[in-house]
N, C-alpha and C positions, 0 to 999 in steps of 0.2 A: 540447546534450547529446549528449556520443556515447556511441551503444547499446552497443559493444563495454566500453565502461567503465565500466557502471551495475555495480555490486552491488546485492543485497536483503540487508538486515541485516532479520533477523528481530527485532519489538518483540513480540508475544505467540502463543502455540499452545493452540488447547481443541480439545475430539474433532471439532469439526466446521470448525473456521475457523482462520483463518492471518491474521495484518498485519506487514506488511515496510517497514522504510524504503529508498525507491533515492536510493543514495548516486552519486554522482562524483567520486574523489578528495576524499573527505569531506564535499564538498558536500549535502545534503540535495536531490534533483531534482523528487519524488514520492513518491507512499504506493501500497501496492495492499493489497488486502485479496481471501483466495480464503475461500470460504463452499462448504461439501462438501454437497451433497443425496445424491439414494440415486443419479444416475446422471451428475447434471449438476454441473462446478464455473464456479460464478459467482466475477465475479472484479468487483472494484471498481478501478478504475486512475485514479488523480489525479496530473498533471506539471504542474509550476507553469514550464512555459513551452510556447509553440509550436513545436509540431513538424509535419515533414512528413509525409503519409499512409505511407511506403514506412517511415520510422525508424520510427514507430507500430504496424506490423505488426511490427518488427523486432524491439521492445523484448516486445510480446505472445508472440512464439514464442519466447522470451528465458525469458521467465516460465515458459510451460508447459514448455520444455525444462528450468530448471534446481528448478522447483515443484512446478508440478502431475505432470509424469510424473514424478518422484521420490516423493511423494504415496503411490504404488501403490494407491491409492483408485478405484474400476471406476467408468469415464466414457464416457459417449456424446457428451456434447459438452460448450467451453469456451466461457463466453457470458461477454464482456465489455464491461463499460460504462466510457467514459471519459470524464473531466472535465479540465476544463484550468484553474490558478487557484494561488494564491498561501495559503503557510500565515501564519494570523493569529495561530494561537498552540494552546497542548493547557492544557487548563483539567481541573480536577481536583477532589477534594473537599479537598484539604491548598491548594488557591489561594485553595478560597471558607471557610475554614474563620479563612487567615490574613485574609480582607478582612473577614471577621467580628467581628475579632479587631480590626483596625482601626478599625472601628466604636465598637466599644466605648469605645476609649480617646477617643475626644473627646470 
């Protein structure tokens, strides 16, 4: 993944929280997710491959520079957790609705 060519495509906004997909050249790379408290933005960062500690800092100041500081939301600090793994899939209530539906029919 190179850091310089991630976008966040934003998937939802509520008063307090943000989730972005990062993209590469349409790729889907990761998700992150920012959650606003009264002073601290926690930040959720999942990359579905292995990266080196230095690109991982890169893509982090990535985020606060083009998110959180746009945000204008009053911060003491950005505390980030990340995960590394593979998407299996976004499950909904219209997928268990149709496998319900499924069901039925046999």
């Amino acid at each position: 993944m190179e850091v310089e060519a991630v976008q966040f495509e934003r998937q939802y906004r509520t008063p307090y929280s943000e989730g972005y997909l990062l993209t590469d050249n349409d790729n889907t790379v990761g998700r992150l997710e920012l959650h606003y408290a009264q002073t601290v933005v926690y930040c959720t960062l999942i990359v579905e491959e292995e990266m080196e500690e230095d690109d991982l800092l890169d893509l982090i100041q990535k985020a606060d520079d083009e998110l959180v500081t746009s945000a204008q939301v009053p911060r003491e600090d950005f505390v980030v957790t990340v995960y590394q793994g593979k998407d299996l899939g976004v499950y909904s209530d219209d997928y268990f609705a149709e496998d319900d539906e499924e069901e039925d029919q046999t």
